[in-house]
N, C-alpha and C positions, 0 to 999 in steps of 0.2 A: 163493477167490482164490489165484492163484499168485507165487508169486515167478523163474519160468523167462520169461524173455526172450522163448524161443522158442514159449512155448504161447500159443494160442487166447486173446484179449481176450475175457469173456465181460458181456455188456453188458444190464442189463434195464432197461424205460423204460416207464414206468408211467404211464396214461392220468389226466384232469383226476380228481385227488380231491376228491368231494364232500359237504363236509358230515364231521358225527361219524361215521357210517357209513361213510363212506368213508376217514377218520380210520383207525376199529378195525380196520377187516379190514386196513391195513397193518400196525397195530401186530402184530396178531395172527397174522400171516402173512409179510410180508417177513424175517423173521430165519430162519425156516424155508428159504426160496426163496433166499435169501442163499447157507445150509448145500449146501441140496439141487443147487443149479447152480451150483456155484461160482462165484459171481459175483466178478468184479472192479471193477465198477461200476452203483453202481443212480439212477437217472434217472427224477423224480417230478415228473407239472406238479400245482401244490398253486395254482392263482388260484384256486378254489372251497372248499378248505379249511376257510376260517371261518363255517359256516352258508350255504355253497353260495355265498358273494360276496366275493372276497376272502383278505385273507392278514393274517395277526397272530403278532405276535412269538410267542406260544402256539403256534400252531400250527403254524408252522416248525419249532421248537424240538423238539416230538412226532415229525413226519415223518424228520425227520434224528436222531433219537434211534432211533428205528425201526427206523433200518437205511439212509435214503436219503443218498448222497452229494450231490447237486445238487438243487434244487429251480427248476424252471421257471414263468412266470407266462403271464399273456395278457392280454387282455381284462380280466377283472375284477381287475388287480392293487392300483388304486388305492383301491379301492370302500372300505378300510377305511383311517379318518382316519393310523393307524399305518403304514402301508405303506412312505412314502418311509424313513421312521428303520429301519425294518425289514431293507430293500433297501441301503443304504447301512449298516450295520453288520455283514455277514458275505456275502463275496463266496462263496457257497454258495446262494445265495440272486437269481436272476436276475430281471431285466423284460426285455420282447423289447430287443433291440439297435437296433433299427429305431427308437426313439424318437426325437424329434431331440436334437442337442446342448445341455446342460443339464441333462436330463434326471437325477434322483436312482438311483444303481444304475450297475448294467451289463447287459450280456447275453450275457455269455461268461466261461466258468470254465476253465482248465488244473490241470493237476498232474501228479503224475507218479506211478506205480503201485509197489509195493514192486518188481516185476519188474524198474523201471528205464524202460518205457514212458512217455512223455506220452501223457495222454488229455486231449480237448477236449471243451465242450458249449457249443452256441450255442443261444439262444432270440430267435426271426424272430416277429415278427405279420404276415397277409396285407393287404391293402388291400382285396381286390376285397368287394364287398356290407358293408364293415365303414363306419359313419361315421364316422372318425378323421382325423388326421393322422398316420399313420406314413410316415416316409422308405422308401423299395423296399428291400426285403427281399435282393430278389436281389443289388441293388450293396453292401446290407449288408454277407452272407455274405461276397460277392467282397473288402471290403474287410480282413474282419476275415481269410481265411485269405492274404489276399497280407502283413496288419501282424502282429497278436501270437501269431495262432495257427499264421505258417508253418513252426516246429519241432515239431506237435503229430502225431502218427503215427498217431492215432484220432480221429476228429472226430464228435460225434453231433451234430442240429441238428432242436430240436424245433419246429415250424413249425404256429403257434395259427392257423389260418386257416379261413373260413367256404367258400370255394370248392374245391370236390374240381380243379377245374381247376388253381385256382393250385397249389395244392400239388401238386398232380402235372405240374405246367410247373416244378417247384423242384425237385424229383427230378430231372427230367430235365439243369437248367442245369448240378445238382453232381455228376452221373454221376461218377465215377474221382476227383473233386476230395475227397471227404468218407466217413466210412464209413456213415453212413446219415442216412438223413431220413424221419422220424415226424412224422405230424401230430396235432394235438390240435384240442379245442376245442369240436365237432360234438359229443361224447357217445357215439357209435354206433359201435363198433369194426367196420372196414371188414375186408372178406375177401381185400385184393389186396396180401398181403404177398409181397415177391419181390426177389430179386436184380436190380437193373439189367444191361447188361451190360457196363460198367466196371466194375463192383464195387461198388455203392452199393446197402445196403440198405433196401430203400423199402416204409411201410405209408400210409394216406392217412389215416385215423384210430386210435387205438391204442384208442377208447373212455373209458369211466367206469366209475372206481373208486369204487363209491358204491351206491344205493337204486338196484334196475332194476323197482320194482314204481310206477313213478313217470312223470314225463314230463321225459325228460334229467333226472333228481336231485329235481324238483319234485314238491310233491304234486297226485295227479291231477286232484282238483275244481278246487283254485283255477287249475290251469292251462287247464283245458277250460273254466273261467268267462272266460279271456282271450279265446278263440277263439269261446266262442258268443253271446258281448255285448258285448266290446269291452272293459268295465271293468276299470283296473289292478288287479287283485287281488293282496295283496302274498305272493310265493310262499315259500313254507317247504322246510325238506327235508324230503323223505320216508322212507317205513320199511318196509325189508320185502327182498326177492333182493337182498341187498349182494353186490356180486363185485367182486373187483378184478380188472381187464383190463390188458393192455399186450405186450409182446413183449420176446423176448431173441433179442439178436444176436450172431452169434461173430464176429468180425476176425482179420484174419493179423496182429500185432505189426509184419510186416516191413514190409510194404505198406499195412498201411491197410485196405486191401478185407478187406469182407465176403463171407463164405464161406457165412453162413446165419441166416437169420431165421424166429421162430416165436415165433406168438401163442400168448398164455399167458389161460388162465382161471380165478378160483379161485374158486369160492363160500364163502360165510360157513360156517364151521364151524356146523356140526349143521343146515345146511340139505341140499338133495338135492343129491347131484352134486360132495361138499366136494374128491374128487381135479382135482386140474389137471389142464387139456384143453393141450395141445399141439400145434400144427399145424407143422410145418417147411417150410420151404422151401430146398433146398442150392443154390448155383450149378454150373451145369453143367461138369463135369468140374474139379471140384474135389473 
């Protein structure tokens, strides 16, 4: 973390944590990666957190002890009876924004960095293939950086959505508007991290931080019992290749835009492969 105005915002944003597994390898690793890339801000979607469904004062509580600054939600945020007291007691702690009005929570955090920088983090749900009521996402976003977030100089906006379309029709809306947009939700960390060409750093899935010897976090039998018979099988978390996935973004302080995004991979200590993988992507003549 710096305290120079002028240096590089350095931003890591960590894919749906699932389960205890997914749990430990933050604990055990994000203060590391904290150290090692000088992060100025770390960015965690934790809706799977509590035994793969959900969010509990617990387990908040760990993640942000950890190391993480914001916590992001989706889909399963409500799943545990806890959730709304949870959401409503530390604005650290998000559901997508896109709720309707009434809603317990928010889905947008500010502050401002010892540098003197505002940094912003929005949490969007998609509609498309999802059975919900969420309000559009996209007039969301537009509403929140035209009201509380238009003095914010960094904007991340994690975007839980089931359609690689949408989310990448959502990159495109906030080219130059925002300094990136990561999606979650899917579980499968996607390959098409990149620079837009305003300046908005864009990944379509960040992955899972959690069991990959499993099906999305689940364990394998009872998932492959859904698909070869129909019967709800009640799913557990699994155990075994825990990695936690996600990417780190640098920003210009001055501008906002993003300069470069790279996926990050860590495997569980004392499995194969425990160094982080790294991929970069810079913007063109920058």
């Amino acid at each position: 973390m710096t305290t120079d105005p002028a240096a590089p915002i350095r931003i890591l944003t960590i894919g749906d944590v699932f389960g205890s597994p997914g749990r430990s390898i933050v604990r055990a690793e994000l203060p590391r990666l904290r150290e090692e890339l000088a992060l100025d801000l770390v960015v965690v979607n934790a809706e799977n957190a509590a035994g793969g469904f959900g969010i509990t004062r617990k387990t908040c509580r760990e993640l942000l002890a950890a190391g993480a600054d914001v916590l992001t939600t989706g889909t399963h945020v409500w799943d545990r009876r806890e959730a709304s007291s949870v959401v409503e007691a530390d604005d650290r702690i998000l559901r997508p924004a896109n709720y309707p009005p009434g809603t317990p929570g928010r889905g947008w955090w500010i502050a401002e960095l010892p540098s003197g920088v505002s940094v912003a983090v929005v949490n969007v749900h998609g509609r498309a293939l999802v059975p919900t009521s969420f309000d559009c996402p996209f007039r969301a976003v537009d509403g929140l950086l035209e009201g509380p977030l238009a003095g914010a100089r960094a904007v991340v906006v994690d975007f839980h959505a089931e359609a690689t379309s949408e989310k990448r029709a959502l990159g495109w809306h906030l080219d130059g508007r925002v300094s990136a947009v990561v999606g979650t939700h899917t579980h499968v960390a996607t390959a098409d991290e990149e620079i837009l060409p305003a300046g908005t750093a864009y990944q379509t899935d960040l992955g899972m931080t959690g069991p990959h010897r499993s099906v999305i976090g689940a364990r394998r039998r009872q998932a492959l019992g859904r698909f070869l018979d129909g019967r709800p099988y009640r799913l557990q978390v699994a155990a075994g290749d825990v990695r936690l996935h996600g990417a780190v973004i640098e920003v210009d302080p001055r501008s906002g835009r993003a300069f470069s995004i790279g996926r990050v991979r860590v495997n569980h200590p004392g499995g194969a492969g425990d160094d982080p993988v790294y991929r970069k992507k810079d913007r063109k003549g920058c």
